[in-house]
C-alpha positions as CSV (number, residue, x, y, z in Angstrom):
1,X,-20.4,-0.2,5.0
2,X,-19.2,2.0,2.1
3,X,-16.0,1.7,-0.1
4,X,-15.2,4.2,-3.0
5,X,-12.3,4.4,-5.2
6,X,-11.5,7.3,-7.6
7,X,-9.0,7.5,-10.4
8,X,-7.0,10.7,-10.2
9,X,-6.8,13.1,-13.5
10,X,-3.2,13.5,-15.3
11,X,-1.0,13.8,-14.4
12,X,-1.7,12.8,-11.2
13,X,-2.6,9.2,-12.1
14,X,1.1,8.9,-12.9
15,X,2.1,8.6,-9.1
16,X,-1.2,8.2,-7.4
17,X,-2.8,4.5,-7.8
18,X,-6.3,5.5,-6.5
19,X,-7.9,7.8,-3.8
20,X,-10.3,5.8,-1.8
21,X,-12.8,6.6,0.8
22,X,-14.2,3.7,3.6
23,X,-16.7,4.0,6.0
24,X,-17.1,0.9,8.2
25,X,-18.7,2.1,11.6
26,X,-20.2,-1.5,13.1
27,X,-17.2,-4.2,12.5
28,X,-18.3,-7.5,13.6
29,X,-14.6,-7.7,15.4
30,X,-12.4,-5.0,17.1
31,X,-9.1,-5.4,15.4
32,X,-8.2,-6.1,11.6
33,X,-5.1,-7.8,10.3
34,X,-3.5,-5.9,6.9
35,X,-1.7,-8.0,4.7
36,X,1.1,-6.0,3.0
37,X,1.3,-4.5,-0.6
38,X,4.2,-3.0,-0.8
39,X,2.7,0.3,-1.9
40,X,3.2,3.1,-0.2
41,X,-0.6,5.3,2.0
42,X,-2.1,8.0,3.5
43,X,-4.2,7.8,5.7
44,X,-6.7,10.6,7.2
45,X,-8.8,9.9,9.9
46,X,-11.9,12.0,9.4
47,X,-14.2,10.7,12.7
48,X,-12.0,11.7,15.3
49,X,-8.1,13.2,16.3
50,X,-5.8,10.2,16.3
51,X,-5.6,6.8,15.1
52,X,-5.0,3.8,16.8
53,X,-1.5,2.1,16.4
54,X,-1.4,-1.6,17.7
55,X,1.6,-3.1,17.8
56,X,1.0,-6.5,18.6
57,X,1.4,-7.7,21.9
58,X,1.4,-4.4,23.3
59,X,-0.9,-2.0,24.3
60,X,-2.8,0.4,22.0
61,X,-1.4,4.0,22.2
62,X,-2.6,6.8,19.4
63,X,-1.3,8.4,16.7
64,X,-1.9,11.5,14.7
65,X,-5.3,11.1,12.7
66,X,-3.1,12.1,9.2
67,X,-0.2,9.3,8.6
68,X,2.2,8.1,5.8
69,X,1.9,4.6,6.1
70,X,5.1,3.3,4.1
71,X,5.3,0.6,2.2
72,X,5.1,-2.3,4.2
73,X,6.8,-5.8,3.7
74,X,4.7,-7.4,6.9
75,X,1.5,-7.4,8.2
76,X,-0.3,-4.6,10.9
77,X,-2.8,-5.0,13.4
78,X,-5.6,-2.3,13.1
79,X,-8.5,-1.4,15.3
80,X,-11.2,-1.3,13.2
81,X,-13.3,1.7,14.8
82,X,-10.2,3.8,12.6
83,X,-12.3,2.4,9.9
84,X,-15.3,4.7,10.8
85,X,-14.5,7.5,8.1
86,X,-11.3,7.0,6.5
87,X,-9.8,8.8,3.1
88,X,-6.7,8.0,1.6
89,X,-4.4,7.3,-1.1
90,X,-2.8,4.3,-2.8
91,X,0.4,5.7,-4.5
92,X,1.9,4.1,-7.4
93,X,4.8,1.4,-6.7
94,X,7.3,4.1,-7.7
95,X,5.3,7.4,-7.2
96,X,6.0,8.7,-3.4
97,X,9.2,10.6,-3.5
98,X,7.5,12.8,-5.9
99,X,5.7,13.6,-2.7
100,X,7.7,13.4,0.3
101,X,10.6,15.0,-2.0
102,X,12.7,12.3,-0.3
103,X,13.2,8.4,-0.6
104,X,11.0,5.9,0.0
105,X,12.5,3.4,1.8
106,X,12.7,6.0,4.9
107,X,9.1,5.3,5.0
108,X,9.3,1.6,4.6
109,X,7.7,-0.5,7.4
110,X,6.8,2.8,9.3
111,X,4.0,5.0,10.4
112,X,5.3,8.7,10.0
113,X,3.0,11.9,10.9
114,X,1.9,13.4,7.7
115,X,2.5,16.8,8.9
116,X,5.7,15.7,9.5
117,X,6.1,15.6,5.6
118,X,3.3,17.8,4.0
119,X,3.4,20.1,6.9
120,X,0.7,22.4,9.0
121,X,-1.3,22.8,5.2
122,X,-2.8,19.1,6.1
123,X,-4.8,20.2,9.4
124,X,-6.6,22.9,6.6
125,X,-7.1,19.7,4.2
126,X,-8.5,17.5,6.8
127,X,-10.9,20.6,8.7
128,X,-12.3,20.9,4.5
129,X,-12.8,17.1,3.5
130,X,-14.5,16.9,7.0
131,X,-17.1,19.9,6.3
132,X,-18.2,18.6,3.3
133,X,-21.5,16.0,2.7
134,X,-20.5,13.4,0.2
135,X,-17.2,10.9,-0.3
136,X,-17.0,11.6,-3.7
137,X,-16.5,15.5,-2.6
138,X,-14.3,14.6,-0.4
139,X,-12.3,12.6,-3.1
140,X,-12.7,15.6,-5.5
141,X,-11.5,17.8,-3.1
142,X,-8.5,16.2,-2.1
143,X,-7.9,15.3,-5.6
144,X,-7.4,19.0,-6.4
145,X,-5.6,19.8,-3.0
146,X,-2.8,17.4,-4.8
147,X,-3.1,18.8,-7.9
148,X,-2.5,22.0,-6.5
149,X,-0.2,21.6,-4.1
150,X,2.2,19.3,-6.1
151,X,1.9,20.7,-9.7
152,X,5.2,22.1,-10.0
153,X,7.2,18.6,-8.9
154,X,4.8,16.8,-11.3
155,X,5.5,18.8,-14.4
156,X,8.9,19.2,-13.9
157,X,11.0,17.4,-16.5
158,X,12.8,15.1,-14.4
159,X,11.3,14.3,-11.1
160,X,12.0,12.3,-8.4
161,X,12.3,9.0,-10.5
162,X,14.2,6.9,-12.6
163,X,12.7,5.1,-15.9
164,X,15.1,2.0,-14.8
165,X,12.7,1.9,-11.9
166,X,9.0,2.1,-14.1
167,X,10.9,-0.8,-16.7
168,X,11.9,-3.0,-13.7
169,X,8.1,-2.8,-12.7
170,X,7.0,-3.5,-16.0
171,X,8.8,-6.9,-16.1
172,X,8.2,-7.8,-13.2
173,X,4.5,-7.4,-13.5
174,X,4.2,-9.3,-17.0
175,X,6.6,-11.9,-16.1
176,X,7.4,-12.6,-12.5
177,X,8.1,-16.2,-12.1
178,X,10.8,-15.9,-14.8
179,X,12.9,-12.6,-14.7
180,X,15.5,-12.5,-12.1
181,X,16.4,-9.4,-10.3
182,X,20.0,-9.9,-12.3
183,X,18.2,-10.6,-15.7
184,X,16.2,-6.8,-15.4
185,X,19.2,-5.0,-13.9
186,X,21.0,-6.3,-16.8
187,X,18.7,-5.3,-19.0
188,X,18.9,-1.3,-17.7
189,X,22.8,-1.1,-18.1
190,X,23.1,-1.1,-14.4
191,X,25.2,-3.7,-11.9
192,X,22.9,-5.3,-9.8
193,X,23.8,-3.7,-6.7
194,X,23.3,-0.4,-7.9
195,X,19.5,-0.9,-9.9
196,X,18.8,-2.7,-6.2
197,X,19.7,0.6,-4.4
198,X,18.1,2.5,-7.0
199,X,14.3,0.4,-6.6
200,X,14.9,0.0,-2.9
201,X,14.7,4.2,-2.8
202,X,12.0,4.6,-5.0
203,X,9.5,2.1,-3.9
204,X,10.5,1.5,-0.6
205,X,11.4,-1.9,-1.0
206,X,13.9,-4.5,-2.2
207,X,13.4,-5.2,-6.0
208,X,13.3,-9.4,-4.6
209,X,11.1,-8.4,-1.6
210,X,9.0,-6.7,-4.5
211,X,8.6,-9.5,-6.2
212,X,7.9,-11.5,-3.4
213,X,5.4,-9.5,-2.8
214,X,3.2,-9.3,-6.0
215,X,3.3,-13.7,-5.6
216,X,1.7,-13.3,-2.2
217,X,-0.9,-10.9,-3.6
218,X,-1.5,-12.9,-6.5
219,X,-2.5,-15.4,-3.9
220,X,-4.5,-13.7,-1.4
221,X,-6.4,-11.8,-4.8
222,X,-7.6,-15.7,-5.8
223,X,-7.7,-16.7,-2.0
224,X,-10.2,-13.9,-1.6
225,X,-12.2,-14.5,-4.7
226,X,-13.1,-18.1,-3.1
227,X,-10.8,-20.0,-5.5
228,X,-11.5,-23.5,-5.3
229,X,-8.5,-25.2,-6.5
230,X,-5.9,-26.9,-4.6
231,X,-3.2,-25.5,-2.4
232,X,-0.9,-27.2,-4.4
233,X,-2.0,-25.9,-8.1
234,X,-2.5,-22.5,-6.5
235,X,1.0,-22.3,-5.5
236,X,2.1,-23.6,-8.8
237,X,-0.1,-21.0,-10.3
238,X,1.2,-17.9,-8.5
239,X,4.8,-19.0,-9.1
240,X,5.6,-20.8,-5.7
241,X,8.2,-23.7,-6.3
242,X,6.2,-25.9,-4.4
243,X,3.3,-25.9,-1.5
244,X,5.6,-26.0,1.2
245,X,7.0,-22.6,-0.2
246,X,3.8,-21.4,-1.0
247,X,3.0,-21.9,2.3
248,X,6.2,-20.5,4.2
249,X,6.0,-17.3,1.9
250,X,2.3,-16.5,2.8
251,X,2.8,-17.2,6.9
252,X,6.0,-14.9,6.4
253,X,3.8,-12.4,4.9
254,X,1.0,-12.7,6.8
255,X,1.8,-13.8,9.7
256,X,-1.4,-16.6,9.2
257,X,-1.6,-19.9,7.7
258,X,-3.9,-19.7,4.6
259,X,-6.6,-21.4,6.0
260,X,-7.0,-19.1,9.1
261,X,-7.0,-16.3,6.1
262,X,-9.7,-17.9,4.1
263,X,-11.5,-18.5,7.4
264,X,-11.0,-14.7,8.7
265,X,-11.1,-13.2,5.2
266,X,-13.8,-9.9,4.8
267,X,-14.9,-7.9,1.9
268,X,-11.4,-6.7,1.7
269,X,-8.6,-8.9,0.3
270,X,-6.0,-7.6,2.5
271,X,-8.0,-7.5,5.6
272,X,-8.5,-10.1,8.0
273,X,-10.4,-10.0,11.3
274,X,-7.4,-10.5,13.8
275,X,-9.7,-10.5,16.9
């Protein structure tokens, strides 16, 4: 197995998170579990033409090998033979209109062809990364196909954002268990119905589901690191009101009880063997 993460140049690293390659060709199990984030992916298959989409109690069908996998508010099921030779991209929270020229919460909880939104230039992208030896050429390269293809909407003075949007995820960040939505939209002048529509379109997701969110991965992050503390300080810890919440949230999320995660958990926090 091989995992690689590369930070992306200016100003790229302003709406991309990280470009990672994986290579996981021999899974001890034949379908994953992914816990949700709440960022917005891509995803580029690099072994073969499709990936696998398995929607739970249904049978497996395929899907292009390039997606936009929006951000997500619930777990997927994965087969994990996708994970053969994969390269992608973790945006930041707030960074994918910038690419998609559109909204983000039209992505949200979908799997949307990425030719579909980049057009016929990704079939060049993918037939290059695939030609070439090394990951870390791979991430270079598509690093620069980024850079070049989206320099204009990066530079320009205002893009596809709103600074209400990059304050609201500071604060919630620093201090999650004690803003309200209402405290921070207060705080940017706004009502709170409008700052909610505003975060919904540029991360994809409700500024309370958002929060949510970042609890839940503040759990599965200590979860995974084989914190032993009790469930009911962890909870307290991650800003739950009380085990039985903690608890609730995480099955919600999840769609697992916590100790079926720290049973099933791999090398990735937000994978779990499902099968």
């Amino acid at each position: 197995m091989l995992y690689l993460e590369h930070m992306p140049a200016p100003p790229l690293n302003r709406f991309v998170q990280v470009l990672w390659y994986a290579r996981a060709p021999q899974a001890n199990h034949t379908r994953e579990r992914i816990l949700p984030s709440g960022h917005t992916q891509v995803i580029l298959n690099m072994a073969r033409e499709y990936l696998l989409d398995c929607p739970e109690g249904q049978p497996e069908r395929r899907s292009p090998p390039a997606m936009v996998v929006g951000a997500r508010s619930i777990y997927e099921i994965v087969n994990s033979s996708d994970m053969a030779d994969l390269i992608g991209i973790v945006f930041q929270p707030d960074g994918f209109p910038v690419f998609a020229r559109d909204r983000a919460d039209l992505f949200s909880n979908r799997d949307v062809d990425l030719e579909d939104v980049w057009g016929t230039p990704v079939r060049g992208l993918r037939d290059r990364l695939r030609e070439l030896p090394s990951p870390m050429q791979r991430l270079h390269c598509f690093e620069r196909f980024l850079a070049h293809t989206f320099t204009a909407p990066l530079l320009e003075p205002r893009p596809v954002h709103h600074c209400a949007v990059g304050y609201a995820l500071q604060q919630f960040a620093h201090t999650p268990s004690v803003l309200t939505v209402r405290d921070v939209a207060r705080n940017t002048g706004w009502s709170e119905r409008r700052f909610s529509q505003v975060f919904r379109e540029q991360v994809g997701l409700p500024p309370k589901v958002w929060c949510r969110l970042r609890r839940f991965q503040r759990a599965v992050k200590q979860l995974h690191a084989g914190a032993d503390v009790r469930w009911a300080e962890l909870a307290q810890d991650c800003g739950y009101y009380d085990q039985s919440h903690f608890a609730n949230e995480f099955r919600a999320f999840s769609g697992v009880d916590v100790t079926t995660y720290s049973a099933n958990r791999t090398v990735w926090a937000n994978h779990i063997a499902a099968e």
